[in-house]
N, C-alpha and C positions, 0 to 999 in steps of 0.2 A: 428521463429515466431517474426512479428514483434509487439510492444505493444507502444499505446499512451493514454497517460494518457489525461485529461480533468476536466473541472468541480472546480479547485481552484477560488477563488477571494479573497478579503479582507471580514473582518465579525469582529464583536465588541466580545469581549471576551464573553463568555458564549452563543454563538448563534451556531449553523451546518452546514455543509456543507458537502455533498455528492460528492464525487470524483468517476472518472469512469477510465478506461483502458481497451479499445478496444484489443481484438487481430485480428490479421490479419496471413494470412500464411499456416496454421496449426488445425486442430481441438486442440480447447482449453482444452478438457477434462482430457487430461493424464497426466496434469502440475498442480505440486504444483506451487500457487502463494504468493505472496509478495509484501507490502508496505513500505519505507525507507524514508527518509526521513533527508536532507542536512540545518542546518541553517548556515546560516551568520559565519566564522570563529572557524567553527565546523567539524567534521569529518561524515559523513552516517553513519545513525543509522537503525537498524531494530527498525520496528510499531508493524508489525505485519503480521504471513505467516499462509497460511492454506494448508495441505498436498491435494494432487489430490486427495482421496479419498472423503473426507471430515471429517475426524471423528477426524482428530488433530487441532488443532489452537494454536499459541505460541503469546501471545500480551506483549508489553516489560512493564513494572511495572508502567511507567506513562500515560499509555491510559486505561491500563484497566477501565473496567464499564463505558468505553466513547466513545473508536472506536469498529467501526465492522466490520468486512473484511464477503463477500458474493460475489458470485460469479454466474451465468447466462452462464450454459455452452449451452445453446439453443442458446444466442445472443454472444456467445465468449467475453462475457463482465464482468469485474472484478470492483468491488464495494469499496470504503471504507467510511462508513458513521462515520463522525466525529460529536460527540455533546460536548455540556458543553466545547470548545474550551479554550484554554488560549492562553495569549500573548506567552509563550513558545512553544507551538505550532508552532511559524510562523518558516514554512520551504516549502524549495522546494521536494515537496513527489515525487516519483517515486515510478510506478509500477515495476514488476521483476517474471520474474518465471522461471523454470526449468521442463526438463521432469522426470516423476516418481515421487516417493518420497520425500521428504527433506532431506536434508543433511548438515553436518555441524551444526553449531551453532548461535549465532546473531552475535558474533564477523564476524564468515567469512562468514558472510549475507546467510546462508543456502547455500552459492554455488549456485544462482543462476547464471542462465546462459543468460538470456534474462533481456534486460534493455528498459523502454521507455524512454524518453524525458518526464522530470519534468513538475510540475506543484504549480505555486507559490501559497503561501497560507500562507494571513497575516491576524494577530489575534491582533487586536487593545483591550487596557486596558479603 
């Protein structure tokens, strides 16, 4: 499957932005997916994964109550609406997903197995 992400731009701290991730390929339905997220002289971090079923969701401790991961398996399209933004925030997000289940942990990014091409997204103070 292939997945491209969309939808970053710059936003003043405490403003939203809705990120998207297209798939292509594949029916998207039987894939947990995933948002990660690279800043500046940092290491990819997991945001936030929702198993293929839907009934799990994992958000890492500094998004909670702010990002939402949703997903549109009619349009194969993956969601991540971000509110209340901070300057730490600013990273290059990538979508990510895998077939079945989740696996793994945040350390080893749930193993997923499909990656898009980032999307930059800066959070001015």
């Amino acid at each position: 499957v292939q997945l491209q992400a969309s939808g970053g731009g710059a936003v003043q701290a405490g403003g939203s932005l809705r990120l998207s991730c297209a798939a292509a390929g594949r029916t998207f339905t039987s894939y947990s997916v995933g948002w990660f997220r690279q800043a500046p002289g940092r290491e990819r971090e997991f945001v936030v994964v929702k198993d293929w079923s839907g009934r799990t969701t994992y958000n890492a401790d500094s998004v909670k109550g702010r990002f939402t991961i949703s997903r549109d398996n009619a349009m194969n399209t993956l969601y991540l609406q971000m509110n209340s933004l901070k300057p730490e925030d600013t990273a290059v997000y990538y979508c990510a997903a895998r077939r079945g289940s989740l696996d793994g942990d945040s350390n080893s990014g749930y193993h997923m197995s499909y990656w898009g091409k980032g999307t930059q997204v800066t959070v001015s103070s």
